[in-house]
Every structure is written in C-alpha cells, then in structure tokens.
MOPAC internal coordinates of N, CA, C and O (Angstrom, degrees):
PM7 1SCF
backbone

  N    0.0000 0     0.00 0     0.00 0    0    0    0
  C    1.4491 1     0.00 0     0.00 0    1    0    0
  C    1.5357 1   107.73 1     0.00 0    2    1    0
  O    1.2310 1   124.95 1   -67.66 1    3    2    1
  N    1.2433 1   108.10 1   112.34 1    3    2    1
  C    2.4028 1   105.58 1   159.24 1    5    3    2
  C    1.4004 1   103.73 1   -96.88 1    6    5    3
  O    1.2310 1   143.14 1   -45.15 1    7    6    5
  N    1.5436 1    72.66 1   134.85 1    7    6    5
  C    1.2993 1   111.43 1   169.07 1    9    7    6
  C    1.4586 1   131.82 1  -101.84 1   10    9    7
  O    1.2310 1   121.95 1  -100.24 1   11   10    9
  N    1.4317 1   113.88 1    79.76 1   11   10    9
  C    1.4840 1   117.75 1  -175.72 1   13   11   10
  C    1.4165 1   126.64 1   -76.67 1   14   13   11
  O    1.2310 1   117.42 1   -54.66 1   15   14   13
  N    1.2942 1   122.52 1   125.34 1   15   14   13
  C    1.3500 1   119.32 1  -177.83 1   17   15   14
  C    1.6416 1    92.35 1  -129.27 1   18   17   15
  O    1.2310 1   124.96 1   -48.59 1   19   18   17
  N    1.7366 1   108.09 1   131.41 1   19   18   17
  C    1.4690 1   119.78 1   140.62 1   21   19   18
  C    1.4606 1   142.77 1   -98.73 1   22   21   19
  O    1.2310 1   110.25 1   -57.62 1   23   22   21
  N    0.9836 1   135.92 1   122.38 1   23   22   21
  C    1.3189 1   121.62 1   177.73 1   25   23   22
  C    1.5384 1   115.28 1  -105.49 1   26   25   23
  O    1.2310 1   115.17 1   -16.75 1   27   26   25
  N    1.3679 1   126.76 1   163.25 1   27   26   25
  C    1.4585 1   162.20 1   118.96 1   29   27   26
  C    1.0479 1   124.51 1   -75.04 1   30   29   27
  O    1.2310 1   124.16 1   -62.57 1   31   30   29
  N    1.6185 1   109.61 1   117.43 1   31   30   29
  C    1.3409 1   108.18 1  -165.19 1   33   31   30
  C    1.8749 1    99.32 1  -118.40 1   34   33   31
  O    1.2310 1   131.65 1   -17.70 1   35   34   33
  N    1.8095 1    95.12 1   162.30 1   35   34   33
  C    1.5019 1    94.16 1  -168.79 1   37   35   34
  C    1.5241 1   115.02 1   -66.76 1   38   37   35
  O    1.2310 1   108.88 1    -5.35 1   39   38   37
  N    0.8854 1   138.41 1   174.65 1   39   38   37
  C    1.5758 1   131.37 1   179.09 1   41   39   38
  C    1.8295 1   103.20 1  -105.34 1   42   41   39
  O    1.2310 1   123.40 1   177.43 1   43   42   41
  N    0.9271 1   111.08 1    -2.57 1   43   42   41
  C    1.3783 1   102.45 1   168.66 1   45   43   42
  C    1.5376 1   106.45 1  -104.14 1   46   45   43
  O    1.2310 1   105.39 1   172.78 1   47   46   45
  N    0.9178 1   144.67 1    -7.22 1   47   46   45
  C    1.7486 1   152.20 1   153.37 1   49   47   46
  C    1.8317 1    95.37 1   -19.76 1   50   49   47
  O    1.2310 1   118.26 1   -35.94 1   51   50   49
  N    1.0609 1   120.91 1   144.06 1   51   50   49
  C    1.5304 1   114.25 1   156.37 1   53   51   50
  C    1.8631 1   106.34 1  -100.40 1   54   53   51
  O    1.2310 1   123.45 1    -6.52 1   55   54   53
  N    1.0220 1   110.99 1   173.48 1   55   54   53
  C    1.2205 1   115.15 1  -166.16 1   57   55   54
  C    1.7596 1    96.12 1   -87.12 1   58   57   55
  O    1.2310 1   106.44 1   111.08 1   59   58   57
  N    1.2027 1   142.81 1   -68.92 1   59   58   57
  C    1.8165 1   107.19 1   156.44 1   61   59   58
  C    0.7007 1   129.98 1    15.41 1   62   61   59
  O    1.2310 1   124.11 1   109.69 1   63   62   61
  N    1.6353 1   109.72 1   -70.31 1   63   62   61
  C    1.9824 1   119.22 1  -168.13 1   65   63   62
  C    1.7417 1    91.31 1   -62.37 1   66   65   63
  O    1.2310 1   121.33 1   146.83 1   67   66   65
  N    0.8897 1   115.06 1   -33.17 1   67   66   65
  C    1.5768 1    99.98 1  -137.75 1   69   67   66
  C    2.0590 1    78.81 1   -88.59 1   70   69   67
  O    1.2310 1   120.28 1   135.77 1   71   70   69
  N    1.3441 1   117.06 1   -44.23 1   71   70   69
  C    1.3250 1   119.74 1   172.57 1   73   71   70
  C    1.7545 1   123.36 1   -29.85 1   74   73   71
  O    1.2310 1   128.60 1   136.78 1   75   74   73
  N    1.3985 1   101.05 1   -43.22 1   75   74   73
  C    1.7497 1   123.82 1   177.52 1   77   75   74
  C    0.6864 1    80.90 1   -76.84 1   78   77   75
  O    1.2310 1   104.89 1    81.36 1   79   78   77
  N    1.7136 1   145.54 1   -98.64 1   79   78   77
  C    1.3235 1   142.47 1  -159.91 1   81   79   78
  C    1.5845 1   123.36 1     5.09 1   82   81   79
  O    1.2310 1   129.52 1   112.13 1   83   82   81
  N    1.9424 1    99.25 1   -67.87 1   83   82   81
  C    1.1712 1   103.61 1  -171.71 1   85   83   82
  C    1.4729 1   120.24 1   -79.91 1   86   85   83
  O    1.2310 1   130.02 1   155.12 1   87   86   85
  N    1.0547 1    98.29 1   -24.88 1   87   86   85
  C    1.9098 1   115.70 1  -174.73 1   89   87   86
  C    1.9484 1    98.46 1   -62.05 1   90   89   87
  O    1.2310 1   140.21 1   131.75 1   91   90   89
  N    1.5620 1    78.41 1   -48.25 1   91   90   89
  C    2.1947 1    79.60 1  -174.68 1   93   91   90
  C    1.8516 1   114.81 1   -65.37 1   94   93   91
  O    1.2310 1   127.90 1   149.53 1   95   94   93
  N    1.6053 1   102.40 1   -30.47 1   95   94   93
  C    1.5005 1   112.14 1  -173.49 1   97   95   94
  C    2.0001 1    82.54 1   -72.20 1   98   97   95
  O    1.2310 1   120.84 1   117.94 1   99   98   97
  N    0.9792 1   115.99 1   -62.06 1   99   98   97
  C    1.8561 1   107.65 1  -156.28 1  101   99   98
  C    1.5045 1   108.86 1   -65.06 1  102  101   99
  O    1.2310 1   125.79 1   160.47 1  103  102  101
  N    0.9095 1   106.48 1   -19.53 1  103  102  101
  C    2.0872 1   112.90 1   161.82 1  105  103  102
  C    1.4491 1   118.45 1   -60.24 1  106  105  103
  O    1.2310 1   120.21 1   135.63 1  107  106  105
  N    1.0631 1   117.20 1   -44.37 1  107  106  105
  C    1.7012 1   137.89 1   146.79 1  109  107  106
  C    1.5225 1    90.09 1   -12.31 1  110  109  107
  O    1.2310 1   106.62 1   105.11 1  111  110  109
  N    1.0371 1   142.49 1   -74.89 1  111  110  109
  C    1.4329 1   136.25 1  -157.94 1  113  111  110
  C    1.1674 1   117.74 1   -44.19 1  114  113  111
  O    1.2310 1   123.26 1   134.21 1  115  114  113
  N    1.8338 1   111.36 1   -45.79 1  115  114  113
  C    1.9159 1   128.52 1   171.51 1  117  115  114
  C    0.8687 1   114.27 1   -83.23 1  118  117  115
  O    1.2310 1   117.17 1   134.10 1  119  118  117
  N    1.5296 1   122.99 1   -45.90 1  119  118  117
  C    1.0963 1   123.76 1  -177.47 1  121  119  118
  C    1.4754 1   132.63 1   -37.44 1  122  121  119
  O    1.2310 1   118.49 1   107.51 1  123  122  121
  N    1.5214 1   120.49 1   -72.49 1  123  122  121
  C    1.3040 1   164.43 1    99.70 1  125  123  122
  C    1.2422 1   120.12 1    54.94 1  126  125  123
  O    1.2310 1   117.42 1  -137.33 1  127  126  125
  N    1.7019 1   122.52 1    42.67 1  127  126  125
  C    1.3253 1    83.42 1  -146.17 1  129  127  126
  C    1.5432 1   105.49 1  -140.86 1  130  129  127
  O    1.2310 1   117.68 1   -17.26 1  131  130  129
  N    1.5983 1   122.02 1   162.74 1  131  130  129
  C    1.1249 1   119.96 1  -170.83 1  133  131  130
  C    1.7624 1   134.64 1   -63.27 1  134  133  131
  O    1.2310 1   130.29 1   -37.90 1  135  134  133
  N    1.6997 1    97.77 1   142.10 1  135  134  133
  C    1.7986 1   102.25 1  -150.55 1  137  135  134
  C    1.5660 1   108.13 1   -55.51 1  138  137  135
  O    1.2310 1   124.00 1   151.85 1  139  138  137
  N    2.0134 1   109.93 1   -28.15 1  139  138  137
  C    1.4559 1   102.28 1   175.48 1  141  139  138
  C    1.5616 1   110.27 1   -98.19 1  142  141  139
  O    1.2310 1   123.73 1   116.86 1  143  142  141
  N    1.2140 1   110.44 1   -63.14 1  143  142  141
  C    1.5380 1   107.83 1  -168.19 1  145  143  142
  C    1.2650 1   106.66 1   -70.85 1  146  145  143
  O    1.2310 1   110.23 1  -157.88 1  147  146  145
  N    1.1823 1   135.96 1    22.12 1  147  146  145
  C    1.8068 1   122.84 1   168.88 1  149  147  146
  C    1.9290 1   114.06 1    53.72 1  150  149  147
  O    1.2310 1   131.84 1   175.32 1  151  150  149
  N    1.1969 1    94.74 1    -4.68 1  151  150  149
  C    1.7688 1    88.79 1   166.19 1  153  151  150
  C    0.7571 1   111.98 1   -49.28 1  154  153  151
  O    1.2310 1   118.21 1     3.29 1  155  154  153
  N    1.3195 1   121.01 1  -176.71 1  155  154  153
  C    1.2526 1   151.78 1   131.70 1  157  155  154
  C    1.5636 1   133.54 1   -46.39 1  158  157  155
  O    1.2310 1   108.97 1   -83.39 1  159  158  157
  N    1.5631 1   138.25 1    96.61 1  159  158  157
  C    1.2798 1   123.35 1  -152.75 1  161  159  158
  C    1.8178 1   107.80 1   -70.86 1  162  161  159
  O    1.2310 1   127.15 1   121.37 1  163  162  161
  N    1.1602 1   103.86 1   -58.63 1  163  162  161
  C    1.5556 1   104.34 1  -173.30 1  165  163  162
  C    1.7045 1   103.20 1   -86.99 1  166  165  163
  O    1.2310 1   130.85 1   -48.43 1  167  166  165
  N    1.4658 1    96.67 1   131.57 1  167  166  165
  C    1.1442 1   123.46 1   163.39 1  169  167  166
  C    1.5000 1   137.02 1   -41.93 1  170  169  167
  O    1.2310 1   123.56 1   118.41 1  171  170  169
  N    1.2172 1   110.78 1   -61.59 1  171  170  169
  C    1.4103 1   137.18 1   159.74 1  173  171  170
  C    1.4488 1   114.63 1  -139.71 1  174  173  171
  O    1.2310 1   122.32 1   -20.83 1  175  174  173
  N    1.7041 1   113.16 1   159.17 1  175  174  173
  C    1.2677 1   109.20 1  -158.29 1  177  175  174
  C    1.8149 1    73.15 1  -154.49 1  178  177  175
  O    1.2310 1   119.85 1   -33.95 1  179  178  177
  N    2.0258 1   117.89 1   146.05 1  179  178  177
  C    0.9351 1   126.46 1  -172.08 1  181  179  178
  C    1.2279 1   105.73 1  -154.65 1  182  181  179
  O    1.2310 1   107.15 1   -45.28 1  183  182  181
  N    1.5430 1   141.54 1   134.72 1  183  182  181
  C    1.4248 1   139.29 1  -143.74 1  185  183  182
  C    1.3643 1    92.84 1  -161.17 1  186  185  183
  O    1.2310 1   126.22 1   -39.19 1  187  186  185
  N    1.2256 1   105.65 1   140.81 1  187  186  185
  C    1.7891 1   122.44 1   158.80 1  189  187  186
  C    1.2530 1   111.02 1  -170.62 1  190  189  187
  O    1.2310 1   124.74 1     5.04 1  191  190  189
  N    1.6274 1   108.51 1  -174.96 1  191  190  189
  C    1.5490 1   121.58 1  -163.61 1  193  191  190
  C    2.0202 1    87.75 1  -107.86 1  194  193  191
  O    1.2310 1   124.94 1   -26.14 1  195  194  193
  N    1.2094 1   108.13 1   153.86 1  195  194  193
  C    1.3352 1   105.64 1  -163.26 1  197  195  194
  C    1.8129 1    85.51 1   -75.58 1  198  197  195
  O    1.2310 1   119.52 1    -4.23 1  199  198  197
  N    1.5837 1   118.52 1   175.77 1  199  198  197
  C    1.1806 1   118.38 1  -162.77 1  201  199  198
  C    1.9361 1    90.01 1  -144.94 1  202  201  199
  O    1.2310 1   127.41 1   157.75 1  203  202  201
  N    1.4293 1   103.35 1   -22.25 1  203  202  201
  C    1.7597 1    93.72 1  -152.33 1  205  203  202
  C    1.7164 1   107.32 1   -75.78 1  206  205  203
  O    1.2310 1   135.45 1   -47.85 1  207  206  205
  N    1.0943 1    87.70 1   132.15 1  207  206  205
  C    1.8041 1    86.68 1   171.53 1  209  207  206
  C    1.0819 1   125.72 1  -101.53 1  210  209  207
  O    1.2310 1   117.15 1  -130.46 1  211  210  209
  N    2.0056 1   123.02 1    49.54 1  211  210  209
  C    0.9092 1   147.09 1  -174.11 1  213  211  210
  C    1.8463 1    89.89 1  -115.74 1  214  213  211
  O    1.2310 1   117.77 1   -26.98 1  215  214  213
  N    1.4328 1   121.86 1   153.02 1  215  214  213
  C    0.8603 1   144.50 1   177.40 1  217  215  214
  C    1.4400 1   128.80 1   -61.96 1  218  217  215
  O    1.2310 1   124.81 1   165.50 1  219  218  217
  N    1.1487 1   108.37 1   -14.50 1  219  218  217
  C    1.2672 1    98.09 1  -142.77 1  221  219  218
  C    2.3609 1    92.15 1  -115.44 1  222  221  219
  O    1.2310 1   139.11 1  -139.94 1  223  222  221
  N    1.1930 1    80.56 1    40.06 1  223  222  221
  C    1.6388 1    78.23 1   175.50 1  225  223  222
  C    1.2253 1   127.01 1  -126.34 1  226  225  223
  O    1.2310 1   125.17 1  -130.60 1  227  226  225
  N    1.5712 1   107.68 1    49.40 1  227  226  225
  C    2.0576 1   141.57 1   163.93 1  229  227  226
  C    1.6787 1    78.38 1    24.52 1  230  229  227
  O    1.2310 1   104.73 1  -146.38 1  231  230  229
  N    1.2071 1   145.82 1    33.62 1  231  230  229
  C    1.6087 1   117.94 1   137.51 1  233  231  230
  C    1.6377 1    92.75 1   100.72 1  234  233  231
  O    1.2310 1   115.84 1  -165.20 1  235  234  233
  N    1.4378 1   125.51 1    14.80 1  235  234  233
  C    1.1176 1   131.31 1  -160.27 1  237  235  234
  C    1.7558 1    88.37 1   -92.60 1  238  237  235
  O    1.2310 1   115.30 1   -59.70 1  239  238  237
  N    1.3354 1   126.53 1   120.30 1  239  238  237
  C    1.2575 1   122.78 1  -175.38 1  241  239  238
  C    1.5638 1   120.60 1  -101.00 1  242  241  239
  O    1.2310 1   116.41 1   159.53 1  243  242  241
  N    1.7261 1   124.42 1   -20.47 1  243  242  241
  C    1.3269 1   117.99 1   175.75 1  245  243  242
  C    1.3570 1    93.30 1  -163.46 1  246  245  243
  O    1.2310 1   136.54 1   -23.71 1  247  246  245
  N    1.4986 1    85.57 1   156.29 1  247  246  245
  C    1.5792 1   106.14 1  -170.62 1  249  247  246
  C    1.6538 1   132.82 1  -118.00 1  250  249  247
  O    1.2310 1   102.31 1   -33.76 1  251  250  249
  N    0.6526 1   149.97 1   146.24 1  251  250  249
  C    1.7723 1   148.53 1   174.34 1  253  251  250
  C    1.4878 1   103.45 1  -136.66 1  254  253  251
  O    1.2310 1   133.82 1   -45.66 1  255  254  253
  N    1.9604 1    90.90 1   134.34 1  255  254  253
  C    1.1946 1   102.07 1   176.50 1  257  255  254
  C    1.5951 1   115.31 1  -131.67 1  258  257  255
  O    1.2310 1   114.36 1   -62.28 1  259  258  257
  N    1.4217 1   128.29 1   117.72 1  259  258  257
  C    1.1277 1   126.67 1  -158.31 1  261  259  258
  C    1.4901 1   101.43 1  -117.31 1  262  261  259
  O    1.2310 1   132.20 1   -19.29 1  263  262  261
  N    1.9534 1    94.05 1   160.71 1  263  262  261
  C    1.5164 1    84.06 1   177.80 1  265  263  262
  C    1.1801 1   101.61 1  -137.58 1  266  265  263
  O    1.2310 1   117.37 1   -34.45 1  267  266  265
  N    1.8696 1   122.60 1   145.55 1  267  266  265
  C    1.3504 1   110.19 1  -173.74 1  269  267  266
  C    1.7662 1   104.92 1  -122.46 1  270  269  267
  O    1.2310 1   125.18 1   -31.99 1  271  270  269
  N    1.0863 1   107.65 1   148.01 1  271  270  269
  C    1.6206 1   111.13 1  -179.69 1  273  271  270
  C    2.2311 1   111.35 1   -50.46 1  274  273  271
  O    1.2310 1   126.22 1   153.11 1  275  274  273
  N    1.5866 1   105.64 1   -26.89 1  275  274  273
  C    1.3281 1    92.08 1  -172.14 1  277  275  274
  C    1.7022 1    80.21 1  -141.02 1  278  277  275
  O    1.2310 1   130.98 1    12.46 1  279  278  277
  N    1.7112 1    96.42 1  -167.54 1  279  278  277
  C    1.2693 1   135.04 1   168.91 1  281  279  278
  C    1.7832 1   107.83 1   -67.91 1  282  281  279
  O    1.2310 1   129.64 1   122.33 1  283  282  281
  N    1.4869 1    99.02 1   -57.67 1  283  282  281
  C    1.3455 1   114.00 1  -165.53 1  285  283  282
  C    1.5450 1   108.67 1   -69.26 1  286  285  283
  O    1.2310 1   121.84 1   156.93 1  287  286  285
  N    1.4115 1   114.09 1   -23.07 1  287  286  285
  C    1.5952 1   113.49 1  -172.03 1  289  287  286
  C    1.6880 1   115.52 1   -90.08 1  290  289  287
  O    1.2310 1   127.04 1   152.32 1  291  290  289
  N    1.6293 1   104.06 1   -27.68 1  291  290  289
  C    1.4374 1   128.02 1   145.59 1  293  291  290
  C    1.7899 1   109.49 1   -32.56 1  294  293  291
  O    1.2310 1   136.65 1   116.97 1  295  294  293
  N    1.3139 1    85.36 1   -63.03 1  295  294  293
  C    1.9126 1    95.04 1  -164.81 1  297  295  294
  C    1.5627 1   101.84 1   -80.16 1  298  297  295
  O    1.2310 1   104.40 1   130.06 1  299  298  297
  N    0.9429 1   146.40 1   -49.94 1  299  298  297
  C    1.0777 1   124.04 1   175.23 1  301  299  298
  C    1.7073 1   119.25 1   -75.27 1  302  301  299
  O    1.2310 1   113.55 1   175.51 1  303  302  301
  N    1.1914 1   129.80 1    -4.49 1  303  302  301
  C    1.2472 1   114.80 1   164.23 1  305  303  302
  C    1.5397 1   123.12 1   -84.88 1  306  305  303
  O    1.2310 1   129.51 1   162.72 1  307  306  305
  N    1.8142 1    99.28 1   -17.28 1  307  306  305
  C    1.4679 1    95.43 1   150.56 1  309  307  306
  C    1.5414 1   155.46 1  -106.88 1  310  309  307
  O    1.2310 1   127.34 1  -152.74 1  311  310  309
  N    1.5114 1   103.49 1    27.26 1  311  310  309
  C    1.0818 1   135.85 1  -168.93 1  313  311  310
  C    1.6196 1   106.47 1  -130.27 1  314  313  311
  O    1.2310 1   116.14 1   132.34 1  315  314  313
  N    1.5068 1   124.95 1   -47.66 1  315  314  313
  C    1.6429 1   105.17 1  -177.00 1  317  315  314
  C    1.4336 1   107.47 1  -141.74 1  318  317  315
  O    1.2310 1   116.26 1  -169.71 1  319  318  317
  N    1.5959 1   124.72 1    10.29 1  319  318  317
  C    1.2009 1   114.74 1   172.85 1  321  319  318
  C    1.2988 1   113.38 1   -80.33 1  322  321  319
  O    1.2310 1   127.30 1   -58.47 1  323  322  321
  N    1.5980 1   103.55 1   121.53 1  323  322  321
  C    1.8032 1   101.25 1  -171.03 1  325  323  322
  C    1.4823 1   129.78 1   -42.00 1  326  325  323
  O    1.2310 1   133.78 1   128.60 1  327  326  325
  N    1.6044 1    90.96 1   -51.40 1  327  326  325
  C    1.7515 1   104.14 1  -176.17 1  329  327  326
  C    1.3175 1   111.64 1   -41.68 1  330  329  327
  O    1.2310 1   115.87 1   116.41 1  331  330  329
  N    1.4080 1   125.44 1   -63.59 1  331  330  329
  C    1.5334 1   158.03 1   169.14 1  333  331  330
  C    1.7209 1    98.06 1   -40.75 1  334  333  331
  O    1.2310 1   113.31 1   129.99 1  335  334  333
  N    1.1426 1   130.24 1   -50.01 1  335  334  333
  C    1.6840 1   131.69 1   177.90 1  337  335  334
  C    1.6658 1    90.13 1   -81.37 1  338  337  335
  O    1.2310 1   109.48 1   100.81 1  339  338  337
  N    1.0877 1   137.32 1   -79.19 1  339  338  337
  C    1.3291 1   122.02 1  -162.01 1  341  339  338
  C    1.4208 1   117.85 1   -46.50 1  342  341  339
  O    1.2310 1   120.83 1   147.32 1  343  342  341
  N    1.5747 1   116.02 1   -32.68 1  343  342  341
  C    1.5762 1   120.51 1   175.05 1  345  343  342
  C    1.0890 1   115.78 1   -57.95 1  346  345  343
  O    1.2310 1   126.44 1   145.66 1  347  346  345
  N    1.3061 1   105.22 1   -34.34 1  347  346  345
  C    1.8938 1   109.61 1  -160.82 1  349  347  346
  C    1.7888 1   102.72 1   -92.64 1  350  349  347
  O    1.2310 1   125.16 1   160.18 1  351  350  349
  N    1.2726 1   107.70 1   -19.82 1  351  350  349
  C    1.3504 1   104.08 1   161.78 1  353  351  350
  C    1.7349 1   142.01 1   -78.23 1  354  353  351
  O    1.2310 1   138.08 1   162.84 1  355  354  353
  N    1.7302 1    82.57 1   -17.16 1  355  354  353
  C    1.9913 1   104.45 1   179.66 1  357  355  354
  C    1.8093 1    87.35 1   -95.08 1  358  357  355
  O    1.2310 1   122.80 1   157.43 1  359  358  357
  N    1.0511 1   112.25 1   -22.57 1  359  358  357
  C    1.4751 1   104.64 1  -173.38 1  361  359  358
  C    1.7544 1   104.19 1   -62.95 1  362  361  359
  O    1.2310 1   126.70 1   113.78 1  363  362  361
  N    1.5537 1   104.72 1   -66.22 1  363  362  361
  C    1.4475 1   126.16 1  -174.86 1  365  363  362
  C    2.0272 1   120.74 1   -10.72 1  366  365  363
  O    1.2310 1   124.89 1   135.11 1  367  366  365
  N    1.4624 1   108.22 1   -44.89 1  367  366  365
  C    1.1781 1   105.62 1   170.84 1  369  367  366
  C    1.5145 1   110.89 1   -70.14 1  370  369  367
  O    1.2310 1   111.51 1   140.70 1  371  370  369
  N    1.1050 1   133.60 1   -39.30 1  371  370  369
  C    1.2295 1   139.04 1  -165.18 1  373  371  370
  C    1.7412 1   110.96 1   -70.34 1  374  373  371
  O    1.2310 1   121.02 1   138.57 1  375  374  373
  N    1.2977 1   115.66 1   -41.43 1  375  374  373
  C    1.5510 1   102.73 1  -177.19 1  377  375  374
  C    1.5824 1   119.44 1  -100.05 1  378  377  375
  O    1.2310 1   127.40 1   -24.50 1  379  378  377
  N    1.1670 1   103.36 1   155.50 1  379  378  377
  C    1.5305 1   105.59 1  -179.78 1  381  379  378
  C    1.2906 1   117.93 1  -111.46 1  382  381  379
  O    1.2310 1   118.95 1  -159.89 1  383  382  381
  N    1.3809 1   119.60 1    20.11 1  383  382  381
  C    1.4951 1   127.51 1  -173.58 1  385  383  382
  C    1.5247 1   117.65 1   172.74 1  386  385  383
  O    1.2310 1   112.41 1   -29.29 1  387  386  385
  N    0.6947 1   131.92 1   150.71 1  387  386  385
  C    2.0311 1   128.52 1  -178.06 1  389  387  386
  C    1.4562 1   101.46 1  -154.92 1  390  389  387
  O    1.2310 1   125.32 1   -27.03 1  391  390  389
  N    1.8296 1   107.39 1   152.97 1  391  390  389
  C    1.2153 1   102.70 1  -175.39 1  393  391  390
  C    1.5774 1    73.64 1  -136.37 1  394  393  391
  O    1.2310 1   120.12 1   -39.46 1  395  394  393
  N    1.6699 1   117.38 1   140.54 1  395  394  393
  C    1.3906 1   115.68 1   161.09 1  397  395  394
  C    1.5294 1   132.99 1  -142.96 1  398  397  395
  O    1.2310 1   113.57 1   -78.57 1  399  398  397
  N    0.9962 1   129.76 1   101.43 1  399  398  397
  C    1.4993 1   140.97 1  -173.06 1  401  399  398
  C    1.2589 1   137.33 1  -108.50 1  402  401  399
  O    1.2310 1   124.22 1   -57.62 1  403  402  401
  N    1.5404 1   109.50 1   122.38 1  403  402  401
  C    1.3320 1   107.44 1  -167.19 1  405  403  402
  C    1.3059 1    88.74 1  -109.58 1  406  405  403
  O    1.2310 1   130.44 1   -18.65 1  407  406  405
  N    1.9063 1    97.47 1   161.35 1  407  406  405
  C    1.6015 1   143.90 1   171.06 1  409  407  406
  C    1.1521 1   150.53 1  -120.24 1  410  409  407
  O    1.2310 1   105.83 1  -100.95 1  411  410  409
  N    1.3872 1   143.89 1    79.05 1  411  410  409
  C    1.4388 1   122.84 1  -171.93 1  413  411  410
  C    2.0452 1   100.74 1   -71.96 1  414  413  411
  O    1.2310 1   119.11 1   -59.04 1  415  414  413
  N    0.8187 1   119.31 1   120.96 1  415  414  413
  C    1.7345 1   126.11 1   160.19 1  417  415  414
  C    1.1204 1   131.96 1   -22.08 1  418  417  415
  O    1.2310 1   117.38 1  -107.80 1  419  418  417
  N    1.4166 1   122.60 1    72.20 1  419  418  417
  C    1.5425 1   104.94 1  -164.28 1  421  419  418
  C    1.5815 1   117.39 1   131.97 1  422  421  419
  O    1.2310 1   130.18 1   144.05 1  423  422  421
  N    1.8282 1    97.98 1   -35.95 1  423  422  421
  C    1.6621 1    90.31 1   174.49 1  425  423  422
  C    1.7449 1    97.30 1  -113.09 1  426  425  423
  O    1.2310 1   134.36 1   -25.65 1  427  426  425
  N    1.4536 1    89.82 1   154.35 1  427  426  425
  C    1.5713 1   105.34 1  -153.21 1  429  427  426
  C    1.4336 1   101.02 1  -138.17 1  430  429  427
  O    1.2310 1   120.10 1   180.00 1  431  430  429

C-alpha cells in the first residue's frame, strides 16, 4: 500500500520549524513501529520539495511517500501508532492544507 501525503505549509512557520518538521516526519521510518513484531511499520519512506512547474499544485509545497506491507499496517499507523499520532499532532500548527492518497499498485 503508498501512502501519499502533501502538505501546505503556513507562511508564518520559520524555516527551523519546518527543519524539525522534516527530520521528525523521516524518523517515522524507525520509529514507527509494529504493535506485535516491534518492526518497523513503513517500508520505505520518500520526501521532497515539490519541483513541477505545472500549475496545478493548490500551493501544496512537499511531499512524502510511504510504503506499507498491508492495508492493516496502513490503518493502524494511522489510527493508534503513537509516534505517527503524536507527529501529526506537533505537525497540526504548522500546515495550512494537506492532500492525502492512498494506493495498492495496479488496482485502478
């Protein structure tokens, strides 16, 4: 399953905040981790500053794209894995918009 998340970020953020931001979101990878086997939930995790100079990206400035082995590891990292709830709550002041979409590969 990918897991796409975009953000918009506030314009009063200083660039710090937004520095922690990313450092705390890309820790997510170790952090992250599963309720029985103590893994690691997401697989791979992929981040950048948007690049396209096509129009059509509502002000959405960077992106992360994660990947999780199931449905269920998806759903519980966004519903009760702490790290993942505490992030998204230190995140909350910081963005002014999110775009987020999930995928299995293939079904359409």
């Amino acid at each position: 399953i990918t897991h796409i998340v975009a953000f918009k970020y506030r314009s009063e953020i200083s660039w710090s905040d937004m520095e922690d931001h990313f450092k705390y979101f890309m820790s997510l990878k170790t952090r992250s981790l599963h309720r029985q086997t103590g893994k690691p939930l997401i697989k791979s995790l992929r981040a950048g500053k948007n690049r396209s100079w096509e129009s059509c990206s509502k002000g959405m400035s960077h992106a992360f794209v994660l990947e999780f082995a199931s449905q269920e590891d998806l759903d519980y990292y966004l519903t009760a894995e702490p790290v993942h709830l505490q992030f998204s709550k230190d995140a909350k002041p910081l963005i002014e918009d999110s775009l987020v979409v999930d995928i299995k590969d293939g079904v359409l």
